[in-house]
C-alpha positions as CSV (number, residue, x, y, z in Angstrom):
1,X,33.6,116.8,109.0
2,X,37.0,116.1,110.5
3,X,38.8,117.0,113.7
4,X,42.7,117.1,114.0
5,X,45.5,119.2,115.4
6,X,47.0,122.2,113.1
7,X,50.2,123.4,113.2
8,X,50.3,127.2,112.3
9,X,53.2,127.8,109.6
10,X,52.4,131.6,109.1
11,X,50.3,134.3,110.5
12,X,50.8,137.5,109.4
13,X,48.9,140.8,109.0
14,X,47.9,141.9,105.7
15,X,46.4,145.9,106.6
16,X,46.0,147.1,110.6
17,X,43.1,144.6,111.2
18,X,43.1,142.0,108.3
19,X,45.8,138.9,109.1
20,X,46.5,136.1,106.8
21,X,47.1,132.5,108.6
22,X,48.1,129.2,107.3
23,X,47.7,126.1,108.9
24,X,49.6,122.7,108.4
25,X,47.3,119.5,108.8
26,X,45.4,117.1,107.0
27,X,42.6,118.9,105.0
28,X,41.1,116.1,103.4
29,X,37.3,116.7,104.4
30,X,37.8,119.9,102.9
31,X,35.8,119.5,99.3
32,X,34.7,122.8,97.5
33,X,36.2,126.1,97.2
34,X,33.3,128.5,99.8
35,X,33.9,125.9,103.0
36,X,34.9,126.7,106.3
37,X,36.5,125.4,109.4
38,X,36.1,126.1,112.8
39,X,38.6,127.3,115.2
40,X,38.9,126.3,119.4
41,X,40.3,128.4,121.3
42,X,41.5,128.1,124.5
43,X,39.4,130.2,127.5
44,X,36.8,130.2,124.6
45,X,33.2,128.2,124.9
46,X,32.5,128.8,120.6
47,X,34.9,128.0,118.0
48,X,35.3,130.7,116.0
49,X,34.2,129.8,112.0
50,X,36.4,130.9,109.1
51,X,36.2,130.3,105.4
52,X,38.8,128.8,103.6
53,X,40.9,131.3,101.4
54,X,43.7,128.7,99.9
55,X,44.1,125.0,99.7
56,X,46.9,122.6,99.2
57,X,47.4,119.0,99.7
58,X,49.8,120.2,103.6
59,X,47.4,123.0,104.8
60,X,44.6,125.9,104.3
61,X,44.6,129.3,104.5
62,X,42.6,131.6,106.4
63,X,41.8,135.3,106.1
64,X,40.5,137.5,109.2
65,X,39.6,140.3,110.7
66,X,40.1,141.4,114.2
67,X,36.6,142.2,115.8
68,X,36.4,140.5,118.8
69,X,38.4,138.2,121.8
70,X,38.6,135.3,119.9
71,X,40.1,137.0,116.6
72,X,42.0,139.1,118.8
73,X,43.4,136.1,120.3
74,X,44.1,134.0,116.8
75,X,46.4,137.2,115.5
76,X,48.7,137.1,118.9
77,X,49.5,133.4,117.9
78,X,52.9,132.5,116.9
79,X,54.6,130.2,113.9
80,X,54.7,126.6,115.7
81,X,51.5,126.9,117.8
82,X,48.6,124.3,117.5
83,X,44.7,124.7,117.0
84,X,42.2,122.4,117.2
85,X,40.3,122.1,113.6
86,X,36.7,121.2,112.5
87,X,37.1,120.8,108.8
88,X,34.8,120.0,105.6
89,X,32.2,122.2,107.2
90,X,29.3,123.8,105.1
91,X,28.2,122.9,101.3
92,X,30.9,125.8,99.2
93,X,30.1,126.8,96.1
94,X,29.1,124.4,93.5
95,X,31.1,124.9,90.0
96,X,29.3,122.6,88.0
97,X,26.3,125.6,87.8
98,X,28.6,127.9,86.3
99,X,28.8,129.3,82.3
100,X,31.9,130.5,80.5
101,X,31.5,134.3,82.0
102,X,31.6,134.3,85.3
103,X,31.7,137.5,87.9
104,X,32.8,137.2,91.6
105,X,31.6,140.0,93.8
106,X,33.1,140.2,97.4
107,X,32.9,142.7,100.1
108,X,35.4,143.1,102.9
109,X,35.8,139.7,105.0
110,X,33.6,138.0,102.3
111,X,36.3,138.4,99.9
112,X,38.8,135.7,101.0
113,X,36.1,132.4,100.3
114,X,36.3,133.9,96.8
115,X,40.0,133.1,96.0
116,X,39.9,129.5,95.9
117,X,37.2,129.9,93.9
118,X,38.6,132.0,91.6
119,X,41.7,129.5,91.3
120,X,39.0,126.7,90.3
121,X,37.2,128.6,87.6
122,X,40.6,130.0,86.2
123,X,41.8,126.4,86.1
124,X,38.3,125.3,84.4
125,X,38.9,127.5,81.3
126,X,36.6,130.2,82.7
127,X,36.8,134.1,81.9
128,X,36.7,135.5,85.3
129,X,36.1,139.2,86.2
130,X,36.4,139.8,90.0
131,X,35.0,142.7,91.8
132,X,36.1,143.5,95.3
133,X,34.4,145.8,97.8
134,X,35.9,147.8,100.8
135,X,35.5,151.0,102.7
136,X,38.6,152.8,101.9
137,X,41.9,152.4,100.2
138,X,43.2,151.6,103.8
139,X,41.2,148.3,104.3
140,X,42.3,146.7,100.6
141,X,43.1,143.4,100.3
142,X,43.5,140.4,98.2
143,X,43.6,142.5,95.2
144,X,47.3,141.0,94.0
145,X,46.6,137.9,95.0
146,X,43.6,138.0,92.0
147,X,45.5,139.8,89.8
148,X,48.2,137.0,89.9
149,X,45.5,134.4,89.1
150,X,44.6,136.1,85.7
151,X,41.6,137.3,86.7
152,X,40.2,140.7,85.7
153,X,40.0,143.1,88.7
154,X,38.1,145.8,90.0
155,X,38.1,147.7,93.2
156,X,35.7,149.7,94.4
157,X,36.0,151.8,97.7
158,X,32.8,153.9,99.5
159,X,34.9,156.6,99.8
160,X,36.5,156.7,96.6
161,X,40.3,156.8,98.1
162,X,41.3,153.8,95.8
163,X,39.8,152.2,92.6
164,X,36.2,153.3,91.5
165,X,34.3,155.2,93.8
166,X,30.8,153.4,94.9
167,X,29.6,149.7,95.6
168,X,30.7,146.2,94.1
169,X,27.2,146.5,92.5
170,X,28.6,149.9,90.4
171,X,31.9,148.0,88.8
172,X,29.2,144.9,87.6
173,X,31.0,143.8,84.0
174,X,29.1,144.7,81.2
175,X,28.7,141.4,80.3
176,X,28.4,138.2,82.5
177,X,26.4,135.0,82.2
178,X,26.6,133.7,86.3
179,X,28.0,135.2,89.5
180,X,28.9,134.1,92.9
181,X,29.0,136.6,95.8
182,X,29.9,136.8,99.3
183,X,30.1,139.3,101.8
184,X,28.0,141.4,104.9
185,X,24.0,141.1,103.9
186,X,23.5,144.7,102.9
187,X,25.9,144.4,100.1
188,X,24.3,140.8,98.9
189,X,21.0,142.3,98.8
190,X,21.9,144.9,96.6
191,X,23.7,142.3,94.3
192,X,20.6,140.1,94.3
193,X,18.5,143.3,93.2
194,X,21.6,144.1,90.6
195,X,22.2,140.6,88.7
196,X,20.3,139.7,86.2
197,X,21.3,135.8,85.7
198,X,21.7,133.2,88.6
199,X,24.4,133.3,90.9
200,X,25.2,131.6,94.5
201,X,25.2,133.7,97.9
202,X,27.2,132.7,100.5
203,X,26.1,134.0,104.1
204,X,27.8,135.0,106.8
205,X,26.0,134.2,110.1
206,X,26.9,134.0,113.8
207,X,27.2,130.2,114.6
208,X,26.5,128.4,117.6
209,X,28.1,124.7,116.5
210,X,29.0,125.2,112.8
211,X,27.8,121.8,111.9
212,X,24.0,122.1,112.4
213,X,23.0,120.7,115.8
214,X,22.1,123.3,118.0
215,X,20.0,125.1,114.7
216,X,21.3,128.7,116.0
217,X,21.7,129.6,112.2
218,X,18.4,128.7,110.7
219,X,16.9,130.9,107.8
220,X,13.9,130.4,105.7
221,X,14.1,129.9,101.8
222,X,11.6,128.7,99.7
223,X,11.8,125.1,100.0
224,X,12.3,125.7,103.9
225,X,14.0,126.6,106.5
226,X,17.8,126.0,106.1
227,X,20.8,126.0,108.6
228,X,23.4,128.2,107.4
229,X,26.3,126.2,108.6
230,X,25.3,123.1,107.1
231,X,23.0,123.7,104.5
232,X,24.8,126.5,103.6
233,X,26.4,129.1,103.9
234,X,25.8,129.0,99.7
235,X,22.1,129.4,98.6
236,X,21.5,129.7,95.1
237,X,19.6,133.2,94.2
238,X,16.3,131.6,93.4
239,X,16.2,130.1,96.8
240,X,16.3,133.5,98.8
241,X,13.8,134.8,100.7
242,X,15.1,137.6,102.6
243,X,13.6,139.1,106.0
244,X,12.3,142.4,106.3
């Protein structure tokens, strides 16, 4: 974990309550594509955790939605403004568990972790096929940005106003041999019961510190009880134990 001054270089909305931010700094703690840095705000008492969508050797890229003060806060920032940045935090997603056929399944504000991702499979020789998940047609994001990878899109809405009509767990490829996922726990329940291979889960949680001391975040697996923002947020499926 590092802490450092950003310089925002971009911060733009991509649909009425989605905005895209980039942030100039040194991002050299940040390791594997699923990570995610926390945000200080001023008037604030929590930083405000939010995954990594892009990376490159002057800055990262964030992706968020506006749902409370401090994300309401973070979208009236302007080009040339500074935040203070915990980076390197959580475990990400681990590659090196991955097969030739790989499926990415993201709902709404899960889907951004699952870019960089994406990149790193794509750049491994992987076959990708990416599903994204959203509400309506109105709330659709990301979906270029994938296509422009060379990964094989789908979109799937609730509603059925853009793409195929239903959940991420209806547009599964026909053919698959691991998955990672990410996105509101009603949806990664319904993947875990879906899949039939491995895959990797990454949670999202409400966060006290973000790097595991106050233990606000803890959740029980089978080897244990595991913080979220250390230990996670990426559990492998067999791990899981979910709560009634």
């Amino acid at each position: 974990m590092k802490q450092g001054n950003f310089t925002i270089t971009e911060n733009i909305a991509l649909t009425s309550d989605v905005m895209r931010m980039r942030l100039s700094g040194d991002v050299s703690d940040i390791t594997a594509p699923g990570q995610f840095i926390n945000l200080k705000l001023d008037g604030l008492f929590l930083r405000r955790p939010i995954s990594v969508y892009d990376l490159d050797p002057t800055g990262v890229s964030i992706i968020y939605k506006i749902v409370g003060k401090g994300t309401a806060a973070l979208a009236k920032m302007k080009k040339g403004e500074t935040l203070d940045v915990l980076t390197g935090l959580g475990n990400g997603y681990d590659l090196s568990k991955s097969g030739s056929d790989v499926c990415l399944l993201g709902g709404g504000v899960g889907v951004p972790p699952l870019y960089l991702l994406c990149k790193r499979l794509l750049a491994q020789g992987k076959r990708v096929s990416v599903v994204l998940g959203f509400n309506k047609k109105d709330e659709v994001f990301c979906e270029d940005a994938f296509r422009a990878l060379g990964a094989d899109v789908t979109v799937t809405t609730v509603d059925g106003s853009y793409g195929k009509k239903g959940f991420v767990t209806d547009a599964l490829p026909e053919h698959y041999d691991y998955f990672y996922t990410c996105g509101p726990e009603p949806m990664l329940k319904a993947v875990y019961r879906s899949t039939k291979t491995s895959g990797q889960f990454s949670f999202e949680e409400r966060m006290g510190c973000g790097f595991g001391a106050c233990m606000g975040c803890t959740c029980k697996t089978v080897t244990g009880y595991k913080r979220i923002c250390k230990d996670g947020p990426v559990l492998e499926k067999e791990e899981i134990l979910w709560a009634d």
